[in-house]
Backbone bond lengths (Angstrom), bond angles and torsions (degrees), N, CA, C in turn:
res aa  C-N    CA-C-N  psi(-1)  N-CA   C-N-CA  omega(-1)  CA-C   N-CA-C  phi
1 X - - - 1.466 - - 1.530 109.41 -
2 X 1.118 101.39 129.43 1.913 97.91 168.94 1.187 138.81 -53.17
3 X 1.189 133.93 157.02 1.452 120.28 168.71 1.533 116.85 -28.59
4 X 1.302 80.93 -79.71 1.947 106.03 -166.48 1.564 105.71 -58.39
5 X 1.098 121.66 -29.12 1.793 121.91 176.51 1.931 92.75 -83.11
6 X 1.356 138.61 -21.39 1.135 135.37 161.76 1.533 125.62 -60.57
7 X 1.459 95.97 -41.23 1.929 108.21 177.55 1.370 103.14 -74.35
8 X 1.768 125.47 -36.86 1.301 110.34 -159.44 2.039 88.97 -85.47
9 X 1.204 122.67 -14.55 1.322 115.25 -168.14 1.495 105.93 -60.95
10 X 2.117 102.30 -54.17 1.432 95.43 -172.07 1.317 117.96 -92.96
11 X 1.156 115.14 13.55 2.048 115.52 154.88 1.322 98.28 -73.57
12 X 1.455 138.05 -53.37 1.097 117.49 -165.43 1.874 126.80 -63.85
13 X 1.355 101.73 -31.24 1.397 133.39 166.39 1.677 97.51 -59.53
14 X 0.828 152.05 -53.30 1.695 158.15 -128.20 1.596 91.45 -107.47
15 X 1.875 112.41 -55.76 1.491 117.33 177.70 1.271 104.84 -46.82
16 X 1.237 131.80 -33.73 1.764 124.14 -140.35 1.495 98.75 -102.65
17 X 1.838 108.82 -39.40 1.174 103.13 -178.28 1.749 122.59 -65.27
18 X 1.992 90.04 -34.68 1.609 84.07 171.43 1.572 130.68 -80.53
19 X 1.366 97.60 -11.30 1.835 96.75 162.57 1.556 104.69 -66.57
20 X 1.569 137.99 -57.37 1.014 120.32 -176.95 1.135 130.91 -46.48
21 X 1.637 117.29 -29.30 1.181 136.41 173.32 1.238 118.43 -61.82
22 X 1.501 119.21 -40.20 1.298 121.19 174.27 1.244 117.70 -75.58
23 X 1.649 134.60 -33.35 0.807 144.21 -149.20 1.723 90.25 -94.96
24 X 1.103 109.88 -42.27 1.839 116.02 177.27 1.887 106.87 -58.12
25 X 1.295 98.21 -41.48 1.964 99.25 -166.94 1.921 77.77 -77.16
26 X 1.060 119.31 -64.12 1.640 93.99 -163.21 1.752 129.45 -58.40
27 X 1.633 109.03 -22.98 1.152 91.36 159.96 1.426 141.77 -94.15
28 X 1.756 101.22 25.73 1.628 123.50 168.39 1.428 110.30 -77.81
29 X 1.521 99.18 -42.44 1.582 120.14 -167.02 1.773 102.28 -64.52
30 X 1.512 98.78 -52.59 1.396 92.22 169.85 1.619 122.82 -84.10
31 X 1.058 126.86 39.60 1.339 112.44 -172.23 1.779 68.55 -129.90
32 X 1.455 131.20 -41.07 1.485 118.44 -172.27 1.891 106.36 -59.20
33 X 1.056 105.11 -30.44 1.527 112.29 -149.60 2.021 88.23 -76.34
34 X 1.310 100.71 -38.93 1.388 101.85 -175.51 1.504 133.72 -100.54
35 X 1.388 103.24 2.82 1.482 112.53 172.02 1.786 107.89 -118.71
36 X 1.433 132.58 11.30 1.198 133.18 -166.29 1.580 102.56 -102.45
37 X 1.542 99.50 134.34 2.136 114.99 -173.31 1.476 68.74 -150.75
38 X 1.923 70.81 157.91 1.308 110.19 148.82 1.173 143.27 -24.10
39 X 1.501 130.89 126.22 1.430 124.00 162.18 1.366 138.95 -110.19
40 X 1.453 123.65 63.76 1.068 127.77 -161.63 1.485 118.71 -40.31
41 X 1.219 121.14 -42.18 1.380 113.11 -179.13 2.007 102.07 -90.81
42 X 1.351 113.01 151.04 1.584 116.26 177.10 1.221 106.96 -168.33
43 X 1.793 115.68 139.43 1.105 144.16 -157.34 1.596 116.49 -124.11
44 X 1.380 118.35 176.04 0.875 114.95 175.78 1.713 112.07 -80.25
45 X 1.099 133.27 -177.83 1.618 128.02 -33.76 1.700 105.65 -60.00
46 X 1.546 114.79 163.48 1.129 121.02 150.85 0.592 133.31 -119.24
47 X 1.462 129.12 176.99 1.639 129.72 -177.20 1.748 108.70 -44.67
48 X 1.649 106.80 135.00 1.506 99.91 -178.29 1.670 90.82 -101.82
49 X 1.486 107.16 -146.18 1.710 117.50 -140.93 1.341 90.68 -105.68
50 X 1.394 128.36 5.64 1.618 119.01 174.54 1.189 98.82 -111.12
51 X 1.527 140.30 -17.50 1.405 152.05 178.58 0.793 99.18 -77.67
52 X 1.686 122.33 -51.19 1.669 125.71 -161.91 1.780 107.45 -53.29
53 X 1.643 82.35 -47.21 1.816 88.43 -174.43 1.680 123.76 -99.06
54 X 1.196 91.23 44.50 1.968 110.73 169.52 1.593 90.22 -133.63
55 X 1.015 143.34 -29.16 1.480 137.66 160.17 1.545 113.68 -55.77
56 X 1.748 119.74 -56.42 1.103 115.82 171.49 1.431 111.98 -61.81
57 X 1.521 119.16 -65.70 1.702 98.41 -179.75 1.696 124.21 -50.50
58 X 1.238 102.93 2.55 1.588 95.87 -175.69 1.911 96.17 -96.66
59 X 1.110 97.20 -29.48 1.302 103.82 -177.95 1.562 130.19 -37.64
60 X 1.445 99.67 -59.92 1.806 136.51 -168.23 1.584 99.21 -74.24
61 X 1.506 99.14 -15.47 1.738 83.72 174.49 1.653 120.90 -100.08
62 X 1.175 101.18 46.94 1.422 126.40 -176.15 2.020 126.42 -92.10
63 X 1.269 117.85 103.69 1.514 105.51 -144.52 1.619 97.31 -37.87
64 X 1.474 94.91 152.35 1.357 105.39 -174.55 1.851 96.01 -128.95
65 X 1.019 150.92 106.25 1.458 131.78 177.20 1.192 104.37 -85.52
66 X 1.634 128.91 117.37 1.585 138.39 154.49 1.539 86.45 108.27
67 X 1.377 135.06 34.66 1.406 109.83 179.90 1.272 140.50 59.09
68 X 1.298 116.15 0.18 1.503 124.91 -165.52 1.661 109.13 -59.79
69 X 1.460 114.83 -13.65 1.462 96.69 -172.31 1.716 114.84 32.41
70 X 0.854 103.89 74.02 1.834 104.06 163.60 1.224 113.98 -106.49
71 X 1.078 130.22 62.13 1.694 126.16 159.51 1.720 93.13 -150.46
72 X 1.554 81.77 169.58 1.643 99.32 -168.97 1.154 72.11 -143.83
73 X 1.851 101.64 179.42 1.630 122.31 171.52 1.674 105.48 -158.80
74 X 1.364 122.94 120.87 1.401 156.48 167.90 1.408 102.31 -94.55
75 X 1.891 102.33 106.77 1.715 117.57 179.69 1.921 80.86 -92.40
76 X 1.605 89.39 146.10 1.468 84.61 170.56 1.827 88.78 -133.18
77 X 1.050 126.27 101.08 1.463 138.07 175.36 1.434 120.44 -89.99
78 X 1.581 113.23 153.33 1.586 102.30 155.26 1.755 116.67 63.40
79 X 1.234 119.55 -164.39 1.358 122.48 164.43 1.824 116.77 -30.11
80 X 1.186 110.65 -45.01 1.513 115.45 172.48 1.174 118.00 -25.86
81 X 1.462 115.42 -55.09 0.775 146.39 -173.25 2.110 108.72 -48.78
82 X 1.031 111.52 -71.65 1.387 104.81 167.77 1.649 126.00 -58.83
83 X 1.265 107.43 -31.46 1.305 110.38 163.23 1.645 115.50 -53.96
84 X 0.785 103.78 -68.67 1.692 103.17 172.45 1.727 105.74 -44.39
85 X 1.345 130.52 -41.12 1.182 128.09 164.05 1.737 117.24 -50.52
86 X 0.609 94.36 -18.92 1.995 113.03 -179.12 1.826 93.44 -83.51
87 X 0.962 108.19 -61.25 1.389 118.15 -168.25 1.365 100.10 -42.01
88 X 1.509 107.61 -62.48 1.752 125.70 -143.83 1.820 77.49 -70.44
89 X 1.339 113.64 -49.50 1.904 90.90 -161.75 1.323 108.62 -79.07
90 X 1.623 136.38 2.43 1.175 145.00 167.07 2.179 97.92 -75.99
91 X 0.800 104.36 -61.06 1.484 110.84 160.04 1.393 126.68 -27.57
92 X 1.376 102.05 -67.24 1.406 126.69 158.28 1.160 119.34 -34.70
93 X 1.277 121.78 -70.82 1.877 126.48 -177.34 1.111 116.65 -84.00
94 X 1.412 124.80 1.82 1.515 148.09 147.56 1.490 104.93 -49.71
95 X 1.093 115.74 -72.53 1.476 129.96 -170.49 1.618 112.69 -82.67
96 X 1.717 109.30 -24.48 1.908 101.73 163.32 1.758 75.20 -155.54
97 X 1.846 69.80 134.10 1.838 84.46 169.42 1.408 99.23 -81.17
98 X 1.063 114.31 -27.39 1.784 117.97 -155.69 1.713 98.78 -95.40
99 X 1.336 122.88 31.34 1.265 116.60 174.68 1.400 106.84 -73.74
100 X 1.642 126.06 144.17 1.660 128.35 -164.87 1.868 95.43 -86.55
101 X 1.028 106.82 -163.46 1.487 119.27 -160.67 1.446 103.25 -91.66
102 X 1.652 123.75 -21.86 1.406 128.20 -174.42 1.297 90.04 -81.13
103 X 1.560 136.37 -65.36 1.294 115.87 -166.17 1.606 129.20 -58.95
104 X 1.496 96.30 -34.98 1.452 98.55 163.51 1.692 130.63 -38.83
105 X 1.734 105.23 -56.08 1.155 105.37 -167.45 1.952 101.58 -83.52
106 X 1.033 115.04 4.12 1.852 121.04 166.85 1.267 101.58 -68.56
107 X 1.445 98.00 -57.91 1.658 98.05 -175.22 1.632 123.91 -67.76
108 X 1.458 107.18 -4.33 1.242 105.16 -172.66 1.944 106.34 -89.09
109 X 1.548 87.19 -42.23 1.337 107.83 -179.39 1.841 120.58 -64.68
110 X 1.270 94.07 -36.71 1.484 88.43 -162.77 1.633 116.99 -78.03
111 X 1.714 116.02 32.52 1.483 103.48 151.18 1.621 113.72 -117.75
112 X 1.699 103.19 16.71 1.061 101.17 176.18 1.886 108.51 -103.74
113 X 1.445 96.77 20.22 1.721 100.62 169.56 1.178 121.53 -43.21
114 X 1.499 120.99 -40.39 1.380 132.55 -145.99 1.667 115.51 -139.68
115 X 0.939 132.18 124.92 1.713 106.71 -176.33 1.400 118.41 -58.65
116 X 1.352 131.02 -25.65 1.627 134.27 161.07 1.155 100.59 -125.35
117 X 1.765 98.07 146.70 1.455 133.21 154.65 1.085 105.35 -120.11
118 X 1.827 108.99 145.88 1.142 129.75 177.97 1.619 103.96 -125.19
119 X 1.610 131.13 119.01 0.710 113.22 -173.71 1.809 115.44 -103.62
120 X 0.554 128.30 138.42 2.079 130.11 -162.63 1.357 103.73 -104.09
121 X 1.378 107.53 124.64 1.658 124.85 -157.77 1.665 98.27 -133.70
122 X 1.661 109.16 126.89 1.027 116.29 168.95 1.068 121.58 -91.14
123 X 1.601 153.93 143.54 0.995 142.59 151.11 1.288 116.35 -100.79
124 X 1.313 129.16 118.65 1.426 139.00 -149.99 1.971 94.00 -109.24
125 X 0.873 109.24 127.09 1.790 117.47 164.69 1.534 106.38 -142.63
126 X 1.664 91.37 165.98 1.199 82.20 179.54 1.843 126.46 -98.02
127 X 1.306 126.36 170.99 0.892 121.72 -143.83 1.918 116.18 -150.89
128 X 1.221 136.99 130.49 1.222 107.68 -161.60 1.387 105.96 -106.90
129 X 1.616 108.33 7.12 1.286 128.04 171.86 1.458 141.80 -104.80
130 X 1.067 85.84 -30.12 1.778 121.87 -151.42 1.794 101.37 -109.84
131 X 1.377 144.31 46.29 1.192 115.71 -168.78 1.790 129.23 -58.52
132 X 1.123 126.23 -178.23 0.910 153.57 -124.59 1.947 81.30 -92.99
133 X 1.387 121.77 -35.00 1.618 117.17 178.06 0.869 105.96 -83.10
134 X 1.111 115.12 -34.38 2.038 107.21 -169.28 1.596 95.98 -75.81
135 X 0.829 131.15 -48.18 1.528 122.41 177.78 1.714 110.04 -36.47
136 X 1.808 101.14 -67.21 1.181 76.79 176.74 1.634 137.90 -81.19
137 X 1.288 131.78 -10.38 0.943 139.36 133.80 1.529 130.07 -8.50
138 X 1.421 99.72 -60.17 1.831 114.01 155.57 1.108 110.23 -48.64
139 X 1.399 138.21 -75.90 1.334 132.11 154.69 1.730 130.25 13.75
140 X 1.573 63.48 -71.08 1.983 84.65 -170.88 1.723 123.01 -60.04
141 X 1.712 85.11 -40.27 1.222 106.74 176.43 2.152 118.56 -50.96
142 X 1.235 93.32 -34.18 1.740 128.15 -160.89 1.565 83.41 -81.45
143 X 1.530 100.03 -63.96 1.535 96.14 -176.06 1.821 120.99 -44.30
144 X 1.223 105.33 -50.10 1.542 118.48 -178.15 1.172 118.44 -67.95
145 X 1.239 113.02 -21.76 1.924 126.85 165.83 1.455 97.58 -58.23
146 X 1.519 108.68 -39.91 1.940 96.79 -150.11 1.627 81.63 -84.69
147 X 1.041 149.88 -38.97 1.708 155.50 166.33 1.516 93.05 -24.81
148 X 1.075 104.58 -83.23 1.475 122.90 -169.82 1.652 105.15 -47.72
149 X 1.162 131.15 -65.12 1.606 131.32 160.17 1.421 119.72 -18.55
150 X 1.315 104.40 -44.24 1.489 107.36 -147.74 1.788 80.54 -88.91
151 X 0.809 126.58 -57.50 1.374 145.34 165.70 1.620 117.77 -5.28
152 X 1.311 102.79 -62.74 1.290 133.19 153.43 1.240 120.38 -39.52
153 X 1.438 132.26 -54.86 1.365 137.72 -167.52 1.311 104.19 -92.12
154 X 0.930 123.90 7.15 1.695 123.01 -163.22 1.282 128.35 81.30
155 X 1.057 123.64 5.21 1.566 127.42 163.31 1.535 105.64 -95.79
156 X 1.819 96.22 171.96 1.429 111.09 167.44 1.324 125.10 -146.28
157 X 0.835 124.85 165.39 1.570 130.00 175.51 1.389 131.30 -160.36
158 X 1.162 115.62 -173.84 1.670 114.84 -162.31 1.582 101.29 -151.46
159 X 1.966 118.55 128.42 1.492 118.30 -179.87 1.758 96.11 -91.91
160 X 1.130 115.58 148.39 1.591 144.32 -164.92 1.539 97.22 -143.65
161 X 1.310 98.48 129.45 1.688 98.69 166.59 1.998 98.62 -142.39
162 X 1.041 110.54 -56.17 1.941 90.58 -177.66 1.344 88.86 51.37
163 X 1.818 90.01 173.39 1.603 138.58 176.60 1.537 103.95 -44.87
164 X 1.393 117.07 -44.98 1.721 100.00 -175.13 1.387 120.43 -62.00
165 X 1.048 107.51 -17.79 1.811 114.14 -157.98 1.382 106.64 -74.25
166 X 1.788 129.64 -14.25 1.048 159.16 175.41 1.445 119.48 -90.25
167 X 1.087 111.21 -44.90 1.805 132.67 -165.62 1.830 119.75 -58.02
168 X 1.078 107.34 73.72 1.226 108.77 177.02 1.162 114.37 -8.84
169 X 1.358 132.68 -53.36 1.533 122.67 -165.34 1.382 105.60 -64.48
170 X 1.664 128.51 -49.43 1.446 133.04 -171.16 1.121 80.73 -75.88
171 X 1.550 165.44 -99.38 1.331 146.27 -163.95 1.548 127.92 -1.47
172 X 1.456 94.62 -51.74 1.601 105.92 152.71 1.047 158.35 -54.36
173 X 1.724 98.31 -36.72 1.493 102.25 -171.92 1.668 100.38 -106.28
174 X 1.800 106.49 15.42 1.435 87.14 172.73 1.414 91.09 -143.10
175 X 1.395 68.33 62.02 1.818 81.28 166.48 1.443 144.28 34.90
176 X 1.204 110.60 53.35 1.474 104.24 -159.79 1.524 91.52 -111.10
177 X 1.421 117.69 173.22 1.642 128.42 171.12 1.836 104.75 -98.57
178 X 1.607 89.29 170.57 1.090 82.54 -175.55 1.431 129.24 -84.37
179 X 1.715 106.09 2.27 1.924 106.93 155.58 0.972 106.52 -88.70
180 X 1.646 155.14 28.26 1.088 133.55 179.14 2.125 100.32 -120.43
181 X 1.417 98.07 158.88 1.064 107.56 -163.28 2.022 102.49 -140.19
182 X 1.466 108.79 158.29 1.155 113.24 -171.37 1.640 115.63 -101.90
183 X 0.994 132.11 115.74 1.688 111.64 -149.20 1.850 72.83 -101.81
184 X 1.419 117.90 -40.91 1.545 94.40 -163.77 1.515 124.17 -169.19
185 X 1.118 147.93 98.16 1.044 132.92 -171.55 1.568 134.60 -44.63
186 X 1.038 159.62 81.66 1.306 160.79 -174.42 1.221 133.61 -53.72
187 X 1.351 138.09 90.88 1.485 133.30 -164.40 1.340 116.85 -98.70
188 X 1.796 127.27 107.71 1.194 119.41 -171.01 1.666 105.43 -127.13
189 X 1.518 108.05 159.30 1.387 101.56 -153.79 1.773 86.41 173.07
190 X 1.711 101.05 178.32 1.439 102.87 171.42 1.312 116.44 -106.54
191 X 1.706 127.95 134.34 1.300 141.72 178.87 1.605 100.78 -32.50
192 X 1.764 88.64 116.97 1.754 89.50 175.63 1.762 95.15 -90.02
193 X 1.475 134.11 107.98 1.131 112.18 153.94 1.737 108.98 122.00
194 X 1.297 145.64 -158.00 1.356 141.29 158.60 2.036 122.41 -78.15
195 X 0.736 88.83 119.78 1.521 78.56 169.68 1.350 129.95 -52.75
196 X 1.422 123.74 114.25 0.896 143.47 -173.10 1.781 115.85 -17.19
197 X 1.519 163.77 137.31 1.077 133.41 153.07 1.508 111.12 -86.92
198 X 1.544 111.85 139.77 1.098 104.98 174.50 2.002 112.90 -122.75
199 X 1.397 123.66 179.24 1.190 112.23 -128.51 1.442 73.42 -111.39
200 X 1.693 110.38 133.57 1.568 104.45 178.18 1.697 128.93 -97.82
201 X 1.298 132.36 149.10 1.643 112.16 -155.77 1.539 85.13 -115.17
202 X 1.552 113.73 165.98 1.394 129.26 165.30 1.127 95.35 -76.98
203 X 1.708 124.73 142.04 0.862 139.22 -179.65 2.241 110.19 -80.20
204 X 1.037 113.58 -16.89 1.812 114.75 147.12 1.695 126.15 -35.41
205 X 1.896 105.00 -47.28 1.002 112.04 -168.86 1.482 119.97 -75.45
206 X 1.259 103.83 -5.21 1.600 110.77 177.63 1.331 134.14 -118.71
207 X 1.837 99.56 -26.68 1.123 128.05 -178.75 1.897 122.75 -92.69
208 X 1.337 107.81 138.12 1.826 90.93 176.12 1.786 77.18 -154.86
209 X 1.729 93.11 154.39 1.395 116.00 170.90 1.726 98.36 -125.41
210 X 1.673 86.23 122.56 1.046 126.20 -165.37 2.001 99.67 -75.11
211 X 1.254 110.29 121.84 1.931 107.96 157.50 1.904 96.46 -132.14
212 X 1.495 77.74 145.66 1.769 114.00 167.11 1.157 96.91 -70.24
């Protein structure tokens, strides 16, 4: 075989393998996008600080209309972690003095569900385009990227929002202003256990195309 009938042989060989290749990573991508829930229970290890920040850049690419970037993100790691437990039952007896000793210690416990929380912060302005949902919506969107990220790398996690996510006092102590808002707490960590099965729908039952 000739040279040049040799070069065009293994380009053509090289094309095919990297279409398969592509065609193999995208139907991973979609098999992640469509089989990924919740993980209520989560363990150690978690995402470390090079994971952390392929979650955030995956994050920001979340439609944004007009650029507004309105989200922030509060890692609450490590010891943090109980501190914010301090918060939530300061919160807690804020809102019932007479809360009993079980709810207390829920509230103390429950940011130590996960080895990281990420907490997802809206910043709401105003806008002559953009109202006040779609912002947070953007948010949400950002939020579900970092789900989906983490997802990807081999971790998992689960968004939680409840009564604190609202609560002036935890509003407070993590610093937020007074346009900013908490769309959700984020718990990431490694799958304690099997993934959940969940129940799958025909896509008819949800879907309709609309004619005038």
């Amino acid at each position: 075989m000739a040279r040049r009938d040799q070069l065009w042989f293994f380009s053509v060989i090289a094309a095919i393998i990297t279409g398969l290749n592509h065609s193999f990573a995208m139907n991973e991508i979609l098999k992640q996008l469509q089989s990924r829930n919740s993980a209520p229970r989560l363990t150690e290890p978690g995402p470390d600080e090079y994971t952390l920040e392929q979650m955030f850049i995956a994050a920001v690419r979340a439609p944004d209309h007009a650029w507004l970037q309105p989200w922030r993100f509060i890692v609450v790691a490590g010891e943090a972690r109980e501190q914010l437990g301090k918060v939530f039952v300061d919160a807690l007896l804020a809102a019932n003095p007479n809360a009993d000793e079980a709810a207390r210690i829920k509230a103390q416990g429950a940011p130590l569900r996960a080895p990281l929380l990420v907490v997802a912060v809206c910043n709401v302005v105003e806008h002559p385009k953009v109202p006040r949902e779609e912002q947070l919506l953007s948010t949400g969107c950002a939020a579900y990227s970092m789900l989906l990220a983490a997802e990807c790398q081999g971790y998992a996690g689960i968004w939680r929002t409840g009564g604190y996510a609202s609560d002036a006092l935890v509003k407070l102590a993590l610093g937020l202003t007074a346009s900013e808002e908490i769309v959700g707490f984020l718990y990431f960590g490694t799958r304690d256990g099997r993934a959940k099965s969940l129940p799958t729908r025909e896509v008819g039952t949800y879907v309709s195309y609309w004619r005038a």
